[in-house]
MOPAC internal coordinates of N, CA, C and O (Angstrom, degrees):
PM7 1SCF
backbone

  N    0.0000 0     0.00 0     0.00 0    0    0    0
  C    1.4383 1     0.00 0     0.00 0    1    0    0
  C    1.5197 1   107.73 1     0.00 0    2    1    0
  O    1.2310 1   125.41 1   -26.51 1    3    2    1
  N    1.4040 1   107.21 1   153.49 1    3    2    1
  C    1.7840 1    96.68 1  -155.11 1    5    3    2
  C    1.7549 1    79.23 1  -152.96 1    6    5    3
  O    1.2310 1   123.33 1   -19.53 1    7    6    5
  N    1.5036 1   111.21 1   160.47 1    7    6    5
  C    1.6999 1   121.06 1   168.65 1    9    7    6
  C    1.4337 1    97.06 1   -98.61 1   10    9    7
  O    1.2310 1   123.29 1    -8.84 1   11   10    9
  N    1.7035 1   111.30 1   171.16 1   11   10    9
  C    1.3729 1   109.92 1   155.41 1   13   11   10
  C    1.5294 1    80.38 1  -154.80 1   14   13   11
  O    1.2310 1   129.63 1   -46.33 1   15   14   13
  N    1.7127 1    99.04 1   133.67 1   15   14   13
  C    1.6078 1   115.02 1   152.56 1   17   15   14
  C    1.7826 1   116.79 1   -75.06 1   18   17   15
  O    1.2310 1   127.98 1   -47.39 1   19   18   17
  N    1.3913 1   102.24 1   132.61 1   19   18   17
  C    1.1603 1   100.72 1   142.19 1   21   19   18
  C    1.5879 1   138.43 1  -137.95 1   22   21   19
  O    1.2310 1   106.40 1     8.12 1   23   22   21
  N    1.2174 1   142.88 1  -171.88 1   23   22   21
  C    1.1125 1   136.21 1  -137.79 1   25   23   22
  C    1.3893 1    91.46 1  -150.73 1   26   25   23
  O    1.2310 1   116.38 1   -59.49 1   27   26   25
  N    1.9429 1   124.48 1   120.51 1   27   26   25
  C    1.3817 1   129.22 1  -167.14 1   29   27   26
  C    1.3649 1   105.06 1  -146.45 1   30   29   27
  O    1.2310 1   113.53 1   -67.04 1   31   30   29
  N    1.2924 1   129.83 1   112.96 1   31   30   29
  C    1.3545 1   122.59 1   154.79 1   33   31   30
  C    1.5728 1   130.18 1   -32.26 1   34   33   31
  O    1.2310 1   111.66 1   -86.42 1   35   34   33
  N    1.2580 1   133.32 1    93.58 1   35   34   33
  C    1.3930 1   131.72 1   169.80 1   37   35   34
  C    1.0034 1   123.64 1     0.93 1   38   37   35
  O    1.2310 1   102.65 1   -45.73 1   39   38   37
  N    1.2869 1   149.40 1   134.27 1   39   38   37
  C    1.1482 1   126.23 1   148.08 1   41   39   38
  C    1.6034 1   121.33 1  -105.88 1   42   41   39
  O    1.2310 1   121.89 1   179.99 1   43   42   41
  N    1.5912 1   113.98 1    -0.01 1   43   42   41
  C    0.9679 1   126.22 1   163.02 1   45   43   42
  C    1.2878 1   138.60 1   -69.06 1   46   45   43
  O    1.2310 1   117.76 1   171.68 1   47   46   45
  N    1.5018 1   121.88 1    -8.32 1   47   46   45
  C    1.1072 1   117.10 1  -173.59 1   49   47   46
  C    1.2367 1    89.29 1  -124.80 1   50   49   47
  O    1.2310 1   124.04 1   -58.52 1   51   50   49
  N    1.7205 1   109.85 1   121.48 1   51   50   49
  C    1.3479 1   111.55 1   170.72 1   53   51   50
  C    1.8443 1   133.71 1   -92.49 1   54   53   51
  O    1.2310 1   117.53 1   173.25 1   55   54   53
  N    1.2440 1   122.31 1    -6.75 1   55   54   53
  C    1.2072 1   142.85 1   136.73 1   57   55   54
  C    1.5432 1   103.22 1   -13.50 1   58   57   55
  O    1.2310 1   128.90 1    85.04 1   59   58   57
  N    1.2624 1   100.46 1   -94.96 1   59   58   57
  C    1.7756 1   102.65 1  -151.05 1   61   59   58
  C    1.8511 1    93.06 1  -137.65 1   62   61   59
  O    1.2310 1   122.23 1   -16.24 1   63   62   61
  N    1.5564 1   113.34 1   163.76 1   63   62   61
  C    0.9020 1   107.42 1   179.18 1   65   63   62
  C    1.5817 1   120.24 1   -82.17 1   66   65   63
  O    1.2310 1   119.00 1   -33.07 1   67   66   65
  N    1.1217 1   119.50 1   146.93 1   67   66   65
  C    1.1970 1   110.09 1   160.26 1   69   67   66
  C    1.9002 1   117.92 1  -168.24 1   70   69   67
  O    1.2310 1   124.14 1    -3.71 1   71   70   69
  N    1.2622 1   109.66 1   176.29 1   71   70   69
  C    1.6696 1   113.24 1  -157.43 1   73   71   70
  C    1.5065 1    97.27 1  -101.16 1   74   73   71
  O    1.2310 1   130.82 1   -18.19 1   75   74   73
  N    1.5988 1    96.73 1   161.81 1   75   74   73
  C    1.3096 1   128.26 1   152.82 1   77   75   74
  C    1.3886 1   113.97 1  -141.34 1   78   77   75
  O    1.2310 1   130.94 1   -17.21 1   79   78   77
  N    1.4519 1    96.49 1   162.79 1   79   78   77
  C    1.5551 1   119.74 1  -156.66 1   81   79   78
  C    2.0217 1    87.64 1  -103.20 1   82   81   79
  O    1.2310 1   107.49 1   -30.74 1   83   82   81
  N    0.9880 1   140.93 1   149.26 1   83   82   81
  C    1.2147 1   145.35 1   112.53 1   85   83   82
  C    1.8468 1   129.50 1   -96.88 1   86   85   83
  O    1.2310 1   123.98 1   -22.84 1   87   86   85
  N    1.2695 1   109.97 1   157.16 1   87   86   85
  C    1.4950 1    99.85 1   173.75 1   89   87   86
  C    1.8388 1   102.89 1  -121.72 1   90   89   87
  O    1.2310 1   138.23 1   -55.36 1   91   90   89
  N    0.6107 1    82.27 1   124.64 1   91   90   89
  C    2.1110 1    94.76 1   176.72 1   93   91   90
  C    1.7414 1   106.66 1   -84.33 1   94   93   91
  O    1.2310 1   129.37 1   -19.24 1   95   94   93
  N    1.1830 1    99.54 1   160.76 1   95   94   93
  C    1.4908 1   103.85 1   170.06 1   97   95   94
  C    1.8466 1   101.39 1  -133.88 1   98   97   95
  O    1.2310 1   127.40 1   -50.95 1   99   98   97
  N    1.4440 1   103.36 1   129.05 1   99   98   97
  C    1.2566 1   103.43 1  -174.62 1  101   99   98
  C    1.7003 1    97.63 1  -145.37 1  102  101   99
  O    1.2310 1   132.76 1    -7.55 1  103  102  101
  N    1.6981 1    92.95 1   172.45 1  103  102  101
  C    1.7252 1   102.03 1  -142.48 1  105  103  102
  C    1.2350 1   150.48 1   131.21 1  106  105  103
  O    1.2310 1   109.60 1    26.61 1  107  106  105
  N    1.8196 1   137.10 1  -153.39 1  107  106  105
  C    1.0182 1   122.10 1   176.52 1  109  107  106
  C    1.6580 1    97.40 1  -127.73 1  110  109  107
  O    1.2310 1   111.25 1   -30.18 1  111  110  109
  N    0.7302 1   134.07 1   149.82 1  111  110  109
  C    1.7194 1   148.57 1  -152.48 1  113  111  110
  C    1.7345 1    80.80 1  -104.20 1  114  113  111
  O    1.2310 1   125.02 1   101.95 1  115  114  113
  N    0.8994 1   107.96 1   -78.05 1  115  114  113
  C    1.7353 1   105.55 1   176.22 1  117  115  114
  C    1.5787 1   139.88 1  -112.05 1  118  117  115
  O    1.2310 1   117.48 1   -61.31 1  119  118  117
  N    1.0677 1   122.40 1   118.69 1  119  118  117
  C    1.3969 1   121.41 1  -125.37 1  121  119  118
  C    1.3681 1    97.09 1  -101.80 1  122  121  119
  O    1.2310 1   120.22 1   174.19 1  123  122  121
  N    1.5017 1   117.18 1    -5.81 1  123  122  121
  C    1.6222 1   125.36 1   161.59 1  125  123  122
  C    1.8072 1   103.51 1   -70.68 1  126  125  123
  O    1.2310 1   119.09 1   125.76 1  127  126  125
  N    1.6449 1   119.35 1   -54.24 1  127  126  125
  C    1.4663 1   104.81 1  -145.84 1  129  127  126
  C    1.8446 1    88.66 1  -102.50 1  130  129  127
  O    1.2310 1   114.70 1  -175.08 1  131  130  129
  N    1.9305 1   127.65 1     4.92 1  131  130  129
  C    0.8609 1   129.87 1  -170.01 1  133  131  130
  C    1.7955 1    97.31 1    59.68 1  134  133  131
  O    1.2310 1   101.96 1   -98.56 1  135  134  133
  N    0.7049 1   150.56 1    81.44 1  135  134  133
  C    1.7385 1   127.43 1   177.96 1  137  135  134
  C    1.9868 1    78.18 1  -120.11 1  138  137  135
  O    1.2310 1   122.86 1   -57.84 1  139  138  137
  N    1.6037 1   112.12 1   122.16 1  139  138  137
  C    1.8140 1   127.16 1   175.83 1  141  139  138
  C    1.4948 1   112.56 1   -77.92 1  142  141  139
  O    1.2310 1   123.97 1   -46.73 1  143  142  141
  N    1.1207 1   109.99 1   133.27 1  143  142  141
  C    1.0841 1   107.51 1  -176.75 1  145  143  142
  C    1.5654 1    97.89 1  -138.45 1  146  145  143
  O    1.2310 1   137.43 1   -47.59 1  147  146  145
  N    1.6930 1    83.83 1   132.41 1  147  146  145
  C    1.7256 1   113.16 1  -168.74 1  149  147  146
  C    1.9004 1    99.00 1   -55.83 1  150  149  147
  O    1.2310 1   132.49 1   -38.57 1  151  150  149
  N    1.3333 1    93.48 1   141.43 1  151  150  149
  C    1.5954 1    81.76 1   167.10 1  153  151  150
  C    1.3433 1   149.37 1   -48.38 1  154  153  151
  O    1.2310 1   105.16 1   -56.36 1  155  154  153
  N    1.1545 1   145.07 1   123.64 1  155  154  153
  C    0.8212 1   152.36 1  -159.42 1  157  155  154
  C    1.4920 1   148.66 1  -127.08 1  158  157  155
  O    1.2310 1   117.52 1   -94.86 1  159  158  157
  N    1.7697 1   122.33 1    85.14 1  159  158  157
  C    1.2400 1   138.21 1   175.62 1  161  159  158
  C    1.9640 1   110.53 1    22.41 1  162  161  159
  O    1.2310 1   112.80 1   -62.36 1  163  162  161
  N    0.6413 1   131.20 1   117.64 1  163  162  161
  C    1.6208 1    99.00 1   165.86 1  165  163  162
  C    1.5745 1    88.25 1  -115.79 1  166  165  163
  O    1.2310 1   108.31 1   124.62 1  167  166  165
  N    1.3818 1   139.45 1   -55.38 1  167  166  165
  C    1.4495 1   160.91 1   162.14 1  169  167  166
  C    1.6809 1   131.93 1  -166.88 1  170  169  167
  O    1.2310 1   132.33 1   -33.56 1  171  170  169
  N    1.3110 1    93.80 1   146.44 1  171  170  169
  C    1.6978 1   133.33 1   174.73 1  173  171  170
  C    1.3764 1   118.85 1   -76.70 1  174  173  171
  O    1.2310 1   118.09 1   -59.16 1  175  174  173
  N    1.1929 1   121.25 1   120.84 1  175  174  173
  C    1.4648 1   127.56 1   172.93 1  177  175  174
  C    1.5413 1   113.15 1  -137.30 1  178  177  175
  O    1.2310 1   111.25 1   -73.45 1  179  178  177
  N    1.6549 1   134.07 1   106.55 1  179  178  177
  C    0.7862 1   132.75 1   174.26 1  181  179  178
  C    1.9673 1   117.73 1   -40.54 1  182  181  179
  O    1.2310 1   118.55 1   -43.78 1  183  182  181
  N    1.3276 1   120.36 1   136.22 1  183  182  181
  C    1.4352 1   122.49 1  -170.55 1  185  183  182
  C    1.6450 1   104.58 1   -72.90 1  186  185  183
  O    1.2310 1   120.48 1   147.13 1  187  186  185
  N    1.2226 1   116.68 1   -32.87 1  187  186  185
  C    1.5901 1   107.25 1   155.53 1  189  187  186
  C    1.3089 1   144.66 1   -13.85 1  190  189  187
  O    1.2310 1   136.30 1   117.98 1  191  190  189
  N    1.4020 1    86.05 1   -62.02 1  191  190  189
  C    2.0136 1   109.49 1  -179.99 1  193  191  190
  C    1.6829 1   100.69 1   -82.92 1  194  193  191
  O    1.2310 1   123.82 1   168.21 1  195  194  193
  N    1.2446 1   110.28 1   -11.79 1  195  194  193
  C    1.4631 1    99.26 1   162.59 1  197  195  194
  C    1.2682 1   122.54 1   -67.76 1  198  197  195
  O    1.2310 1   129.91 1   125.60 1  199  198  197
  N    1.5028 1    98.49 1   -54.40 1  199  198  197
  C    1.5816 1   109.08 1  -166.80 1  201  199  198
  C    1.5183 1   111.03 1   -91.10 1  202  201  199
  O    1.2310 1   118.66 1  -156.00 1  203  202  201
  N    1.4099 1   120.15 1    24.00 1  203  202  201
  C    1.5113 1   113.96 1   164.29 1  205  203  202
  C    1.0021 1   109.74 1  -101.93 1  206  205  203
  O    1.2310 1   131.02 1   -28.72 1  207  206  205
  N    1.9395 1    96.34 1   151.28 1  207  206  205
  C    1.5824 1   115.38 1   175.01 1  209  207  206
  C    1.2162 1   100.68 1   -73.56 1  210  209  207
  O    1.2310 1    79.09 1   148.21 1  211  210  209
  N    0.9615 1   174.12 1   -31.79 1  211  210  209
  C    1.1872 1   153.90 1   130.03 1  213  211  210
  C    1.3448 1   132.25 1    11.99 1  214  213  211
  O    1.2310 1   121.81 1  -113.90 1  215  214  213
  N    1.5350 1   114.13 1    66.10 1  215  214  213
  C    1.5796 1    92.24 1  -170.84 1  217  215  214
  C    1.5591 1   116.86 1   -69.26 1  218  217  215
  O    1.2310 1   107.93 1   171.20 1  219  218  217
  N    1.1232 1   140.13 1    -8.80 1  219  218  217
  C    1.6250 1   126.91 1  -156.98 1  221  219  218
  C    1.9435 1    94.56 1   -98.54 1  222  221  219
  O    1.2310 1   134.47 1   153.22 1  223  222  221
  N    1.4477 1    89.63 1   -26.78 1  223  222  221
  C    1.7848 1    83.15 1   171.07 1  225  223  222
  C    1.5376 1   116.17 1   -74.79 1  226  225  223
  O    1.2310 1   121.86 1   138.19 1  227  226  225
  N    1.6266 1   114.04 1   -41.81 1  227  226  225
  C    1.5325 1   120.26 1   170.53 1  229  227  226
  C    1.6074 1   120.89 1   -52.41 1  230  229  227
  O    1.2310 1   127.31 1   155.72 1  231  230  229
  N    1.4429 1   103.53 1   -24.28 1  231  230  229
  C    1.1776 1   108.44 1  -172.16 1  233  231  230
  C    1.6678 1   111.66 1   -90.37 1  234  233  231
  O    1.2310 1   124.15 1   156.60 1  235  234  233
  N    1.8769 1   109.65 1   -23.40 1  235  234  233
  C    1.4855 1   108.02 1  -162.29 1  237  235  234
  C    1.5902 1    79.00 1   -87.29 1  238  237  235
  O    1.2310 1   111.36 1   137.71 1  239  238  237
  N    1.5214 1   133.87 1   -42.29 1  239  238  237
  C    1.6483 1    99.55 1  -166.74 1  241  239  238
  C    1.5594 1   105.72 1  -104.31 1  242  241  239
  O    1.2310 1   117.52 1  -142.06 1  243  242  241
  N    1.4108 1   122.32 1    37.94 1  243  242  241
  C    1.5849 1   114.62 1   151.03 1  245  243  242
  C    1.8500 1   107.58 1   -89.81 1  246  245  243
  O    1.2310 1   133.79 1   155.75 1  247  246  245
  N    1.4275 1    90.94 1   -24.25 1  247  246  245
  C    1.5081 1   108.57 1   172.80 1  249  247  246
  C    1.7194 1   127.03 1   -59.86 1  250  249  247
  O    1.2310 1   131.83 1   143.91 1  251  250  249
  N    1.5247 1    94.76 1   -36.09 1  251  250  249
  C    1.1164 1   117.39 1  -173.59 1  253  251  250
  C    1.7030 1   101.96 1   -81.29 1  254  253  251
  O    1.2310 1   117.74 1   122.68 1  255  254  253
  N    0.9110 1   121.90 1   -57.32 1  255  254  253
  C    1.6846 1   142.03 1   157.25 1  257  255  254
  C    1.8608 1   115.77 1   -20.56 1  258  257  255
  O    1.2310 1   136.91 1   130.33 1  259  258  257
  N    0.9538 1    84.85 1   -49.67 1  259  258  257
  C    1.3235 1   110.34 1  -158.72 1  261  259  258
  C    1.8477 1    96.57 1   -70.38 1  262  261  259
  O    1.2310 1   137.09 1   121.67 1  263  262  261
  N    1.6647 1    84.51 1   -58.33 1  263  262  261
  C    2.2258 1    91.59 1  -179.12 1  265  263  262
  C    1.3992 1   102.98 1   -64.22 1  266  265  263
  O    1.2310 1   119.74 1   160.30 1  267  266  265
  N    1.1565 1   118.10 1   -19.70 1  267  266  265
  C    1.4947 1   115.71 1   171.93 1  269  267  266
  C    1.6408 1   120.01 1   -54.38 1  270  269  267
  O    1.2310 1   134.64 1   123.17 1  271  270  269
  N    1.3513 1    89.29 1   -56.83 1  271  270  269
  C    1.3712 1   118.83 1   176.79 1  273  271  270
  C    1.3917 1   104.93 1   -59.44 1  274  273  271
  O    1.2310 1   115.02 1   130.84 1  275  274  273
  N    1.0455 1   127.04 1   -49.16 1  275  274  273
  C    1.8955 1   127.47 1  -172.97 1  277  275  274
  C    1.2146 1   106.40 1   -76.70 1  278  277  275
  O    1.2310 1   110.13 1   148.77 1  279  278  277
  N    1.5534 1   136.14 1   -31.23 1  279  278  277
  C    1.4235 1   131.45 1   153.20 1  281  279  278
  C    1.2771 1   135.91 1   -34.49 1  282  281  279
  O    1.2310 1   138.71 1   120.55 1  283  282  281
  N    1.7484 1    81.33 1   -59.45 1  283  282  281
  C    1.6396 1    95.78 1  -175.23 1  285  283  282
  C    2.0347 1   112.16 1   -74.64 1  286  285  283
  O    1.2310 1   129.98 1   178.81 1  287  286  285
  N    1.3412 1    98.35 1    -1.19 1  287  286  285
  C    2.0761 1    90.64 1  -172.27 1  289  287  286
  C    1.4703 1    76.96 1  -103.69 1  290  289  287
  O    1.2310 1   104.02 1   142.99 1  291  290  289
  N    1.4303 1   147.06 1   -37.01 1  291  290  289
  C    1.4889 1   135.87 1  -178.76 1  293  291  290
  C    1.5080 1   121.57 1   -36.97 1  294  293  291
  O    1.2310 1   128.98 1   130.61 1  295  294  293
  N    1.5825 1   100.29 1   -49.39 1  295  294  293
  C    1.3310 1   111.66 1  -166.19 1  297  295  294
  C    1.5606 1   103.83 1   -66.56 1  298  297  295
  O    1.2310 1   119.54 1   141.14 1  299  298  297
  N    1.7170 1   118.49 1   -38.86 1  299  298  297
  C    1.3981 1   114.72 1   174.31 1  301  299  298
  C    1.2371 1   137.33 1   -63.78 1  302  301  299
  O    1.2310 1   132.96 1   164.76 1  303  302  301
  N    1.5233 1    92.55 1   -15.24 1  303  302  301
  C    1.7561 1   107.16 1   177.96 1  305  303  302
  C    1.4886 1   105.14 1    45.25 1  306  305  303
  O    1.2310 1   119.80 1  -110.70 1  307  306  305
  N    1.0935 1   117.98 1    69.30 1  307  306  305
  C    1.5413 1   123.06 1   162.97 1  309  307  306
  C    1.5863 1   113.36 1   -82.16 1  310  309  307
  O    1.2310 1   121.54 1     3.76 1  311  310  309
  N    1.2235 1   114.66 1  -176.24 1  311  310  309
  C    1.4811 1   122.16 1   157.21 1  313  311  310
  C    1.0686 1   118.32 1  -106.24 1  314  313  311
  O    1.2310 1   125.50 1   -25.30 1  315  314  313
  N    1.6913 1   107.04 1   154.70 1  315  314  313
  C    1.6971 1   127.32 1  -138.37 1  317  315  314
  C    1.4685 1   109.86 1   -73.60 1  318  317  315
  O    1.2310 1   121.35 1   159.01 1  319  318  317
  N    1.5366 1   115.02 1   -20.99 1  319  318  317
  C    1.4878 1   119.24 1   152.34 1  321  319  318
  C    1.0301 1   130.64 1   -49.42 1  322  321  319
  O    1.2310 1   113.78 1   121.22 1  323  322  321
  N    1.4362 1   129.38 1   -58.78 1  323  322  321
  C    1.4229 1   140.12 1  -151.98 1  325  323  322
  C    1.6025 1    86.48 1   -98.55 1  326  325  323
  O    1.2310 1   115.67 1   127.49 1  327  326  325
  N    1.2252 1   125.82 1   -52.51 1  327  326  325
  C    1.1637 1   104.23 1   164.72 1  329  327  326
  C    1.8685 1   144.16 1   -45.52 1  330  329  327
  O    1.2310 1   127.57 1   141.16 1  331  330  329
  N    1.4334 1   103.03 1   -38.84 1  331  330  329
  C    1.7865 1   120.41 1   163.55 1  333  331  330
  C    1.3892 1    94.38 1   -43.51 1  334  333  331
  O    1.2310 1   123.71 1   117.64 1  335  334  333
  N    1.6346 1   110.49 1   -62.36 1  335  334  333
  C    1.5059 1   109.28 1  -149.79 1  337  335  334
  C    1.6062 1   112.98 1   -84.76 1  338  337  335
  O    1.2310 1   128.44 1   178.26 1  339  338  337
  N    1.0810 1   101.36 1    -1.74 1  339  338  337
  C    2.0141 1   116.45 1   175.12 1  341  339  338
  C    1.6111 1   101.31 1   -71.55 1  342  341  339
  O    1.2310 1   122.33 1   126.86 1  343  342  341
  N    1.6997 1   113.15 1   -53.14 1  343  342  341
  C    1.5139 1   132.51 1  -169.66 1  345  343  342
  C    1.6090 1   113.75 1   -67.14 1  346  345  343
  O    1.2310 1   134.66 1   157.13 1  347  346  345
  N    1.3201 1    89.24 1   -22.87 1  347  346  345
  C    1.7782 1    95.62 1  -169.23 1  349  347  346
  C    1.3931 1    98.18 1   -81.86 1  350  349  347
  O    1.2310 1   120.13 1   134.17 1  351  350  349
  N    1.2122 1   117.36 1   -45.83 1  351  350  349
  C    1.5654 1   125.16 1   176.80 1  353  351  350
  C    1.5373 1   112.93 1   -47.14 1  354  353  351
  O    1.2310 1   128.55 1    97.83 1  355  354  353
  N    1.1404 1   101.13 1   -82.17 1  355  354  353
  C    1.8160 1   109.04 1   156.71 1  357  355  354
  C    1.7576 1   107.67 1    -8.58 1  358  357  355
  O    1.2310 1   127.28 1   124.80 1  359  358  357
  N    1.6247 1   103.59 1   -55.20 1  359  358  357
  C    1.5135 1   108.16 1  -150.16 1  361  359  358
  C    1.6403 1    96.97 1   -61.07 1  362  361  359
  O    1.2310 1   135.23 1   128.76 1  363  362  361
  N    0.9536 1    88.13 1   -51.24 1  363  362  361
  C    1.4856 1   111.55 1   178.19 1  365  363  362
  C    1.3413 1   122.96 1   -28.21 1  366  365  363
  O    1.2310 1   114.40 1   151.12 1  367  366  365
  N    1.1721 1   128.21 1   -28.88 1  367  366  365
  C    1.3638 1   142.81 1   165.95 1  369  367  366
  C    1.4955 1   121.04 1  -100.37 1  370  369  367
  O    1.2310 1   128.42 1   136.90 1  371  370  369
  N    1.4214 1   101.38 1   -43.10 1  371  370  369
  C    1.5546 1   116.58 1  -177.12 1  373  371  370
  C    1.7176 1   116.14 1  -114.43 1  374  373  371
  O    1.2310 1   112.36 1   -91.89 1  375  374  373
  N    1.0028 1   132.02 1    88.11 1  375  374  373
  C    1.3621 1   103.60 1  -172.01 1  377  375  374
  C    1.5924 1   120.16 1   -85.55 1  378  377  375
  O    1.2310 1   128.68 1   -25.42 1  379  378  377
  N    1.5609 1   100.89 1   154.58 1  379  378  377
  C    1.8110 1   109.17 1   179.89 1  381  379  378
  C    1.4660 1   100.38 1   -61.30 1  382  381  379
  O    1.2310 1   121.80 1   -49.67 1  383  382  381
  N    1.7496 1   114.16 1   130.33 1  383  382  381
  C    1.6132 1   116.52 1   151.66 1  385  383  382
  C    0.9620 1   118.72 1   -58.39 1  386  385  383
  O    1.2310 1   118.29 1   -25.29 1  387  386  385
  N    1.1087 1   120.86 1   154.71 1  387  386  385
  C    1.7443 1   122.19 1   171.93 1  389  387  386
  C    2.2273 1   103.15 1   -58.46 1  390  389  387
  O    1.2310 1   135.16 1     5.78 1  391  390  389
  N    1.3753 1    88.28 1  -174.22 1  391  390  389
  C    1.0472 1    97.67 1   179.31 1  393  391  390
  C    1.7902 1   143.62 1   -55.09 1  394  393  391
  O    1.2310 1   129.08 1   141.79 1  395  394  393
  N    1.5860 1   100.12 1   -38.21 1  395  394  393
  C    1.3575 1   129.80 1   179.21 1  397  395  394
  C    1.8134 1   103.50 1   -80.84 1  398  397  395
  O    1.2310 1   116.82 1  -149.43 1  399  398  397
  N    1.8002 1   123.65 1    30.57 1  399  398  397
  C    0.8170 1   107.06 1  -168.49 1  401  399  398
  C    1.4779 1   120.85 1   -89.57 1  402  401  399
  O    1.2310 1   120.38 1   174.05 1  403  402  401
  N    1.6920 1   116.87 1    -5.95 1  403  402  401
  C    1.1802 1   130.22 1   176.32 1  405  403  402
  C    1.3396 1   141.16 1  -123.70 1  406  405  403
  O    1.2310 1   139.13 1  -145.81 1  407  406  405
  N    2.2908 1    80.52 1    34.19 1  407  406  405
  C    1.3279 1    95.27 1   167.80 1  409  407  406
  C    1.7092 1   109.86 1   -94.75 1  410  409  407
  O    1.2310 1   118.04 1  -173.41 1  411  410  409
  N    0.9263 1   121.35 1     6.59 1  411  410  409
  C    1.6340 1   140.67 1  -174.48 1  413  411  410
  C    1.8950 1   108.11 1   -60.77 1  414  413  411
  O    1.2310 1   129.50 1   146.42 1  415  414  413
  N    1.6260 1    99.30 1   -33.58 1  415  414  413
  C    1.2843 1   117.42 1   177.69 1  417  415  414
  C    1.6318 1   118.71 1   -74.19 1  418  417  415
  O    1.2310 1   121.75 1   149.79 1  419  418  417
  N    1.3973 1   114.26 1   -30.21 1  419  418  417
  C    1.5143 1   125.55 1   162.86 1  421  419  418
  C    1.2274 1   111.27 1   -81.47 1  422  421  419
  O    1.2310 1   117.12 1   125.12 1  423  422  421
  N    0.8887 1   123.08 1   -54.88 1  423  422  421
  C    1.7052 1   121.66 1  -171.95 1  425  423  422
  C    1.5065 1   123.16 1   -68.54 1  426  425  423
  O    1.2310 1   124.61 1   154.70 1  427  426  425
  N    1.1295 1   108.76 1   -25.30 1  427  426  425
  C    1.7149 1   127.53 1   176.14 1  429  427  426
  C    1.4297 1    96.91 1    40.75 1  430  429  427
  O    1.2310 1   119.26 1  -159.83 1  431  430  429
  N    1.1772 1   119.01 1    20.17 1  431  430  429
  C    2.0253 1   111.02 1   168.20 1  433  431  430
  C    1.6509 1   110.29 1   -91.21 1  434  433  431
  O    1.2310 1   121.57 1   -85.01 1  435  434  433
  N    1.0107 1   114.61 1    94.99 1  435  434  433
  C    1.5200 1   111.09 1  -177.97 1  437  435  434
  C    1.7134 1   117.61 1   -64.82 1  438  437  435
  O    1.2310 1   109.16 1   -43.35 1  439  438  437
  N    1.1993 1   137.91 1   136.65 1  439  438  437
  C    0.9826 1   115.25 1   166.87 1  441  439  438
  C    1.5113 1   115.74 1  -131.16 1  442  441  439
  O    1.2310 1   123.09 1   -29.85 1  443  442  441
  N    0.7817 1   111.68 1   150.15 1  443  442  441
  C    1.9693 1   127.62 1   177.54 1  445  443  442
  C    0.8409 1   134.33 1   -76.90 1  446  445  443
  O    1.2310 1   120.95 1   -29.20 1  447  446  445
  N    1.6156 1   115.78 1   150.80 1  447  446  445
  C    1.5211 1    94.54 1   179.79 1  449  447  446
  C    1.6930 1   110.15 1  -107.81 1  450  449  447
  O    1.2310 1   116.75 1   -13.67 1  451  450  449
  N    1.4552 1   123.78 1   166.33 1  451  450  449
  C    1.0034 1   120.17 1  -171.14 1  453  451  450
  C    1.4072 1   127.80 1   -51.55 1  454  453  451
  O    1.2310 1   120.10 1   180.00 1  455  454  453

């Protein structure tokens, strides 16, 4: 089982153009009976919230990304290996906020980085 990023113009924001990232999961679900499994969503994060100075906003929707992401490997119920090494990949592009990442939504104080 392997990820693949890809890279999509919004279609949600009607303003101006701009991208999002998804990561797919593609492959065999079980690598004894091969059984393929069509690609598959894991999560979407507009490229915006990447590239803002803003860290507490970068942080609430990598956060947001991320539970996406932990939903979507739940439902497959993999094992805790292939799963580590699915997340690390992911990480790899996107990294997990720490914990306090969705307190950003109460506090509405954004802060920056230098």
């Amino acid at each position: 089982m392997k990820i693949k990023w890809e890279r999509k113009v919004n279609d949600t924001n009607n303003r101006r153009s701009s991208y999002c990232f998804s990561v797919l999961l593609v492959g065999c679900l079980d690598q004894k009976d091969v059984k393929p499994v069509a690609p598959t969503c894991l999560g979407i994060i507009d490229e915006r919230f990447l590239n803002t100075k803003a860290r507490d906003i970068r942080a609430f929707h990598k956060g947001l990304f991320w539970k996406a992401v932990d939903e979507s490997l739940d439902r497959f119920r993999i094992e805790a290996a292939l799963r580590i090494r699915i997340e690390s990949q992911i990480a790899e592009k996107i990294s997990r906020p720490d914990k306090e990442w969705s307190l950003w939504a109460v506090t509405c104080i954004p802060r920056y980085d230098p």
